[in-house]
C-alpha positions as CSV (number, residue, x, y, z in Angstrom):
1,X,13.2,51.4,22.6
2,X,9.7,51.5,21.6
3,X,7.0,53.4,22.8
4,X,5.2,50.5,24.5
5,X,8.4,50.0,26.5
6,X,9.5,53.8,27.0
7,X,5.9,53.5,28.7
8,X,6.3,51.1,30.8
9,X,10.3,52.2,31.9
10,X,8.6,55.4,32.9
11,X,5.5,53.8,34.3
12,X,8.0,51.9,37.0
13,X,10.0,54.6,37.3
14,X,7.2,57.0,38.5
15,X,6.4,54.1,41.1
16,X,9.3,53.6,42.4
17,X,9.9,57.2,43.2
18,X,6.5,57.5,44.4
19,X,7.5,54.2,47.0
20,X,10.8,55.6,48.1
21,X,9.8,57.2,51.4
22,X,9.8,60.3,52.3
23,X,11.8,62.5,54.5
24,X,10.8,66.1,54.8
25,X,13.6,68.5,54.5
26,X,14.3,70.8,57.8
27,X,12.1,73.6,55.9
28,X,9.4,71.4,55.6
29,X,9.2,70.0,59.4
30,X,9.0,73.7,60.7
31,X,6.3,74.3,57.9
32,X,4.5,71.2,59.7
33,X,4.9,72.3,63.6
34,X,4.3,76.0,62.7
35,X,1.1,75.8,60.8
36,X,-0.5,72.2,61.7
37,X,1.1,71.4,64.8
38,X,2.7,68.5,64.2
39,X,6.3,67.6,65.7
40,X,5.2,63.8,66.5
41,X,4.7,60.7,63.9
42,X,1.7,60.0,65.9
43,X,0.0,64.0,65.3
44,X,0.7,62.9,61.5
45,X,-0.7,59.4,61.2
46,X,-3.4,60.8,63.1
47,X,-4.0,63.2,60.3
48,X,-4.0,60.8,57.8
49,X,-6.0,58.1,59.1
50,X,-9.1,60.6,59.4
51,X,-10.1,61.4,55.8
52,X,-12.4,64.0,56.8
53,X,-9.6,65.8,58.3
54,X,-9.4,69.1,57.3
55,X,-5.9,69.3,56.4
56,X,-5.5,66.0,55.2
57,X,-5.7,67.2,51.2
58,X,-3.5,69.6,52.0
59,X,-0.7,67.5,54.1
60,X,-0.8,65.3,50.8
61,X,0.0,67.6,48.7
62,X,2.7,69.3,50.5
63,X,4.3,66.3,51.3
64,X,4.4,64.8,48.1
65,X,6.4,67.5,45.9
66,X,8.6,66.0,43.2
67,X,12.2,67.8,43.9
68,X,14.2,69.4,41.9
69,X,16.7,66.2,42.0
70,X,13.8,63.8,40.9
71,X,12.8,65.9,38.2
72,X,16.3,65.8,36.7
73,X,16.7,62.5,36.9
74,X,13.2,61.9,35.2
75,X,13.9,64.2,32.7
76,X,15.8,62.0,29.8
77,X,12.6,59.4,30.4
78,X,9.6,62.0,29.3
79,X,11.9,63.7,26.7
80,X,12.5,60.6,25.2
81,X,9.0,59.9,25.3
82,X,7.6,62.4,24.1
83,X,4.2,62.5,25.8
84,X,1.2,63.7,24.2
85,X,-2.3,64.2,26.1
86,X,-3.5,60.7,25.2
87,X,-0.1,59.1,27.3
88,X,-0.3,60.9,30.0
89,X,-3.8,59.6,30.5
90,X,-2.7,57.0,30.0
91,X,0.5,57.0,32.0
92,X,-2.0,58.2,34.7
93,X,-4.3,55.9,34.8
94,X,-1.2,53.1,35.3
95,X,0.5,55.0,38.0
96,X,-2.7,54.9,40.1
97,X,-4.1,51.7,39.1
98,X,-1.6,50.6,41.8
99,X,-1.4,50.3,45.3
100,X,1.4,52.9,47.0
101,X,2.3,52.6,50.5
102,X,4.8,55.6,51.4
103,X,6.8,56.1,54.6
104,X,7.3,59.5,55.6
105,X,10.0,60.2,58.6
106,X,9.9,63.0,60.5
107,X,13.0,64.4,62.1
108,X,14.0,62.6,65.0
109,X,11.3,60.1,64.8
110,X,12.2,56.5,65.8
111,X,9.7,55.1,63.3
112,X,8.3,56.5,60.1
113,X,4.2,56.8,59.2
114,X,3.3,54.9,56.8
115,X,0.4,56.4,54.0
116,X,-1.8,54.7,51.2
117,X,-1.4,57.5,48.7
118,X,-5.3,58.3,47.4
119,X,-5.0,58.6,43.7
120,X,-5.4,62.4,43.5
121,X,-2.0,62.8,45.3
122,X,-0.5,60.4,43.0
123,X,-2.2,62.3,39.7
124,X,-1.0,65.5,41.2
125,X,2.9,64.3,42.0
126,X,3.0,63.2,37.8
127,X,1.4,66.1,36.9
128,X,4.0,68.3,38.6
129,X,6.7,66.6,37.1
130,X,6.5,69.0,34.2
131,X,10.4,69.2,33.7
132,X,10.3,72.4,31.6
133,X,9.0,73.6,34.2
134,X,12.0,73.7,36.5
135,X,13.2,77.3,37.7
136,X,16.5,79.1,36.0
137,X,19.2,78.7,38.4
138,X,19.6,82.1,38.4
139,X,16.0,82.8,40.1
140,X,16.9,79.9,42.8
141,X,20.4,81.2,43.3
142,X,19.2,84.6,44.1
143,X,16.2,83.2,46.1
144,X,18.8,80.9,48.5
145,X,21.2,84.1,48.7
146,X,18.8,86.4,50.1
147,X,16.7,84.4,51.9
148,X,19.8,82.4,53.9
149,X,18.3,80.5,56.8
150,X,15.6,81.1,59.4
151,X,11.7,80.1,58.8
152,X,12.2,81.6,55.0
153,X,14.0,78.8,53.7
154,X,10.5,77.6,53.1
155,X,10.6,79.4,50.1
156,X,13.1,77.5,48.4
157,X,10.2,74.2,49.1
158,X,7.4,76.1,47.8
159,X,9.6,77.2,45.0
160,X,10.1,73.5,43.5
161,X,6.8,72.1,42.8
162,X,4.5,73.7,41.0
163,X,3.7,73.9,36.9
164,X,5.2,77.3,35.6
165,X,5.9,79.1,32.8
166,X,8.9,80.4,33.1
167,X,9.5,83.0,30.4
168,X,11.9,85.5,30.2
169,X,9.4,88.1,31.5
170,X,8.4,86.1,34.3
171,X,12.4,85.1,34.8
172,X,13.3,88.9,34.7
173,X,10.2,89.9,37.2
174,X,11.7,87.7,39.9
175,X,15.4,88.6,39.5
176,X,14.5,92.3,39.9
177,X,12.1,91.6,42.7
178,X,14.9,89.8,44.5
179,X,17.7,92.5,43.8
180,X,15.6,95.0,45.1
181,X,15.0,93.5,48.6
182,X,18.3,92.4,48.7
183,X,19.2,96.0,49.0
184,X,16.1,96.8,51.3
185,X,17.0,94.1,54.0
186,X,13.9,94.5,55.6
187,X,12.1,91.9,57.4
188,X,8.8,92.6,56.0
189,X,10.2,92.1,52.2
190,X,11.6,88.7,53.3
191,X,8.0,87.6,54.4
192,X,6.5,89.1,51.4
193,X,9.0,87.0,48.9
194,X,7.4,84.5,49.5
195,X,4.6,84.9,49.2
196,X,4.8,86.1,45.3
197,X,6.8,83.4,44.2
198,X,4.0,80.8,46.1
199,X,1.6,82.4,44.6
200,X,3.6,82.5,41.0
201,X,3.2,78.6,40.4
202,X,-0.1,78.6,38.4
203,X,-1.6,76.0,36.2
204,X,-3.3,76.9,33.0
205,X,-4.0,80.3,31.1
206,X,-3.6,82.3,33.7
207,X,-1.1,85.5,34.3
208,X,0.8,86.6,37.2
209,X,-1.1,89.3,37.1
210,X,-4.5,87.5,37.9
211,X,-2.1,85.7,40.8
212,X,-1.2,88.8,41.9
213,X,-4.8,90.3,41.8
214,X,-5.9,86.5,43.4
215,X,-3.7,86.8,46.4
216,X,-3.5,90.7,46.9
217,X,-7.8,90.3,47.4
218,X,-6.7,87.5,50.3
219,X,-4.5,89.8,52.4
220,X,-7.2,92.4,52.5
221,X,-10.0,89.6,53.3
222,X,-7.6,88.9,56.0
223,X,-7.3,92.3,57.1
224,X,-11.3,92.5,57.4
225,X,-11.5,89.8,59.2
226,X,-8.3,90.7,61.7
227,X,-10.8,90.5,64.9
228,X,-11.4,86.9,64.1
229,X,-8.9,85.5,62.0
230,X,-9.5,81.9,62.7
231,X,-12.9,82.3,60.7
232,X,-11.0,84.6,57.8
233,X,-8.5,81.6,57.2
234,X,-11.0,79.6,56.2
235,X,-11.9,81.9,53.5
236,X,-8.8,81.7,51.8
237,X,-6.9,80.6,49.3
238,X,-3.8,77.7,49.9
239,X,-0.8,80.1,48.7
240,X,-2.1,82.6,51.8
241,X,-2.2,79.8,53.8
242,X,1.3,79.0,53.1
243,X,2.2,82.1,54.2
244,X,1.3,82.6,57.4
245,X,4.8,84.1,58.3
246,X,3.5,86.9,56.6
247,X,-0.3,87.5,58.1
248,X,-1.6,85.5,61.4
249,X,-3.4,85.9,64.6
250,X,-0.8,88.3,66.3
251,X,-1.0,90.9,63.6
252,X,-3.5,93.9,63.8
253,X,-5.3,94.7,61.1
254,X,-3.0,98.1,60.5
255,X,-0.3,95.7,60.3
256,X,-1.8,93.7,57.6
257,X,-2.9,96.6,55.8
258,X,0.4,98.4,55.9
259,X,1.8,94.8,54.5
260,X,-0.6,95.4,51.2
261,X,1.0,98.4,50.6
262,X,4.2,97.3,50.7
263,X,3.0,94.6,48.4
264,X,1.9,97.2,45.9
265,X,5.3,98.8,45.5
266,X,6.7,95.3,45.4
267,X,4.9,94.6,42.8
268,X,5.3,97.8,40.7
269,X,9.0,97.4,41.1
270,X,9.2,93.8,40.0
271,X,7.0,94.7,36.7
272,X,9.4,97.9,36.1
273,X,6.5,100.1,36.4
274,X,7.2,103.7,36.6
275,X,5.4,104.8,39.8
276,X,4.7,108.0,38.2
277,X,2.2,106.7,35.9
278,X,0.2,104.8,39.1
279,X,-2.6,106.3,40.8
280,X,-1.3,106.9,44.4
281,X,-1.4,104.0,46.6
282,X,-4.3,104.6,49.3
283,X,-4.4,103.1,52.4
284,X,-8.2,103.5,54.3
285,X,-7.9,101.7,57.4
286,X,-11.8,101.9,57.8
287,X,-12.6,100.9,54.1
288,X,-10.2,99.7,51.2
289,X,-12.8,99.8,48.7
290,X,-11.0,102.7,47.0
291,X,-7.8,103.1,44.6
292,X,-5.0,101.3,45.3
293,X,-1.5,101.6,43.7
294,X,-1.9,97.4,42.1
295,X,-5.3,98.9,40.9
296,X,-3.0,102.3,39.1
297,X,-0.2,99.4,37.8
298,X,-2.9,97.3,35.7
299,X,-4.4,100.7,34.4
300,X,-0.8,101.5,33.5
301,X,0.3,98.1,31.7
302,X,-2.9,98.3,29.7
């Protein structure tokens, strides 16, 4: 097959998929009534038919994850291509030249909602089929042992989507991160999981450190801001907004703070950072400018 036709097999492929219909898994639909609200067709369509919605970007791109399943299957088509920058512009730019109406079916909905996908959800589904990309089994085995049903299970969505790298070191981080709060048990842990792998799916040249560093400076702008948290949401990023399990309205800003340093040791033990070598972890419930033990780890891995 030539490359003209590889391109255009892949080019119908990816519409197809995209045209398919959507029906969010059970993880998903609590995701939607738990942090937008929605239970009812109608509370979505009404979503998407506003495009100064606030959460309407963000709907879009939750919705619209390529699984695991669907990268698989495209997998043979881009290795056989063997796309360089210049196709998938290319590959882009004939994806969303067309018109895409989706359905999207809720759970026990009678009739589905049907979407005209803007072209930024479409560019961002292609983009995250980046098939290397895909988890090792091993760090989604361990993820679905220990965190076996209830609201977590939202992990394993989260866990699918996103452009990684997935070296060994990065592989090895989250198998000892999961081993070690597999033998804590603790509900906290659970809640913090997933927050570090969301927060794990990165684009571009940067570390889990900086992610790490990214979302650890969210949780304590959430703790400032525990009096009025509606007005601290705003402020931050979409992986803490993912995770509201973890940090929301009912929690007091001791909570919150007392869930950053948990984080820390977390952290240091999914590195294999001797806590020896780390300044001590400080926890200053009137100011958290000071030392903190993620402050002590980076000292310690440079």
């Amino acid at each position: 097959m030539n490359k003209k036709s590889q391109h255009e097999e892949l080019t119908r492929t990816l519409l197809e998929e995209l045209r398919r219909g959507i029906t969010p898994e059970k993880e998903m639909s609590h995701f939607l009534e738990s942090t937008f609200s929605i239970t009812m067709p109608e509370e979505l369509r009404l979503v998407f038919d506003n495009e100064e919605h606030p959460d309407r970007d963000m709907l879009f791109e939750l919705l619209f994850f390529p699984d695991r399943q669907t990268k698989l299957k495209l997998e043979p088509l881009f290795t056989e291509c063997r796309c360089t920058s210049e196709d998938e512009k290319a590959l882009l730019d004939a994806v969303c030249g067309e018109t895409v109406i989706v359905d999207i079916t809720l759970e026990d909905a009678t009739e589905p909602v049907s979407v005209t996908l803007p072209r930024e959800c479409m560019e961002l589904f292609v983009k995250r089929l980046n098939v290397k990309a895909n988890p090792p089994q091993s760090v989604v085995d361990a993820a679905r042992a220990h965190l076996a049903g209830g609201r977590d299970d939202l992990f394993l969505v989260l866990l699918r989507g996103e452009k990684m790298r997935w070296t060994d070191e990065t592989t090895g981080f989250l198998n000892r991160l999961l081993k070690g709060l597999s033998n804590r048990g603790a509900d906290l842990e659970t809640h913090l999981v997933t927050a570090i792998i969301t927060m794990s799916s990165f684009n571009g040249g940067h570390s889990l450190q900086d992610h790490f560093m990214a979302i650890r400076q969210d949780m304590e702008a959430a703790a400032e801001k525990a009096h009025q948290f509606e007005e601290g949401l705003k402020t931050l990023t979409m992986e803490t907004m993912m995770m509201q399990g973890m940090i929301g309205p009912s929690h007091t800003e001791k909570e919150m703070r007392h869930k950053i340093r948990v984080l820390d040791t977390l952290i240091m033990e999914g590195f294999g950072v001797d806590p020896t070598l780390l300044e001590p972890v400080r926890v200053d419930l009137g100011d958290f400018s000071g030392g903190d033990g993620v402050t002590g780890m980076f000292k310690a891995m440079t």
